[in-house]
N, C-alpha and C positions, 0 to 999 in steps of 0.2 A: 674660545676666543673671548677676548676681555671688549664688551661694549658701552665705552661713556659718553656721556652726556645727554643719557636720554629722559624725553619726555618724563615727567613725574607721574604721568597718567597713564605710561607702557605697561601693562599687564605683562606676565611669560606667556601667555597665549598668542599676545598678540608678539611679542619678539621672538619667540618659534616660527612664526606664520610669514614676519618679513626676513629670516633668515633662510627661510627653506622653501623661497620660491623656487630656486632653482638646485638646492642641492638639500638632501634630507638631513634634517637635525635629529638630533639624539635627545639633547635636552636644552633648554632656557630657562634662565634663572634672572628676576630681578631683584636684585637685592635692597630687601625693605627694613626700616630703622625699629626700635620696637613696638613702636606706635603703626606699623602696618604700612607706611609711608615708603613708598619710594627713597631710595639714595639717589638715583639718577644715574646708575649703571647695571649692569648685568653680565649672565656669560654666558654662552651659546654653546655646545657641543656637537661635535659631527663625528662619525663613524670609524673617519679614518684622515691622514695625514691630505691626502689627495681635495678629499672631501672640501677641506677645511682652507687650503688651498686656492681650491676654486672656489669657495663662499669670499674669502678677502679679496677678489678679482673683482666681486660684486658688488664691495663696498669701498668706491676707495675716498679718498679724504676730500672732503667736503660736502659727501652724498646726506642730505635731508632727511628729518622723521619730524611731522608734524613742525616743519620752520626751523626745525634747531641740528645741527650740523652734527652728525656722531660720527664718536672715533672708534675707529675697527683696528686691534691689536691682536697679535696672538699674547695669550693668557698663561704667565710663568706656571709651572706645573711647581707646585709646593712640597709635594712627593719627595722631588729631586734630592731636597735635603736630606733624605735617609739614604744609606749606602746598602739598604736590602735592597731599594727602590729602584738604585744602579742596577744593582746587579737582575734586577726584573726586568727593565730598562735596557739592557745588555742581552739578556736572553732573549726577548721579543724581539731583535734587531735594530731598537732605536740607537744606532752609534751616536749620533748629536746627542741624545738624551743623556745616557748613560756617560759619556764624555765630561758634560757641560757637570753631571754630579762628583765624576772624579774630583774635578778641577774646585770646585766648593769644598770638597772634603779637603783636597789637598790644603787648600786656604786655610781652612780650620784648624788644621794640623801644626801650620806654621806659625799660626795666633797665639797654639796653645803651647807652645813650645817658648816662644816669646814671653806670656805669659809667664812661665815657667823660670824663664833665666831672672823676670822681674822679684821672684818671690823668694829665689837665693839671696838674691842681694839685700832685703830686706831685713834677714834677723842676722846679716855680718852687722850689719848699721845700728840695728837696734840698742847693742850694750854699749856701741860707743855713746850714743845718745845717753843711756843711762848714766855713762863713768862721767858726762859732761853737767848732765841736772846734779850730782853728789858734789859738784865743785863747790857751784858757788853755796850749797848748804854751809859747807865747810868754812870758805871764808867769812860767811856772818857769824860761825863760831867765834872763830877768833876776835871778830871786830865786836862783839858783845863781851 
């Protein structure tokens, strides 16, 4: 799960510790800048679909850490963009999962393809571009 807006002063110990009062985390991460510093977000792991589930029931919008209001999202799986990742994705039984990476793939497909029809058209155009710069060379021939 993706958690923003947190305290500058949240440790992973201590955002493990307020995610897994009630349901066990796997791991917390706060993500620090390279000076060691907080960003002011983090992301929480749990075990299973269920798990994770019941931790967002825990946290819902407007719920408090130290005065400051944090947001509880599920956290886009980055994986997805790989089409081995689907088909991992697929074999485990994540249908949403493996679905949601079809459907990016397919997108991409139709991008590159697109892309594709762009880069024909380009070198029809090109020599006419060319036959037009040799014009007016020509006419300052004459005219000199």
């Amino acid at each position: 799960m993706f958690v923003a807006n947190l305290p500058f002063s949240v440790t992973d110990e201590e955002l493990a510790k307020l995610f897994s009062e009630k349901v066990p985390v796997t791991s917390a991460h706060v993500v620090k800048k390279r000076n060691g510093k907080s960003k002011g977000f983090g992301f929480v792991e749990y075990g299973s679909e269920e798990h994770q589930l019941a931790a967002l029931k825990e946290f819902p919008e407007g719920r408090t850490l130290q005065e400051r209001p944090i947001n509880v999202k599920v956290a886009m799986v980055p994986e997805l963009n790989n089409p081995a990742a689907a088909a991992a994705a697929a074999s485990e039984g994540n249908a949403a999962a493996a679905a949601a990476a079809e459907k990016k793939e397919g997108a991409a497909t139709a991008s590159d393809a697109d892309a594709k029809k762009g880069e024909s058209a380009a070198p029809a155009s090109a020599p006419a571009a060319a036959e037009k710069k040799d014009e007016p060379e020509k006419k300052d021939e004459k005219a000199q």
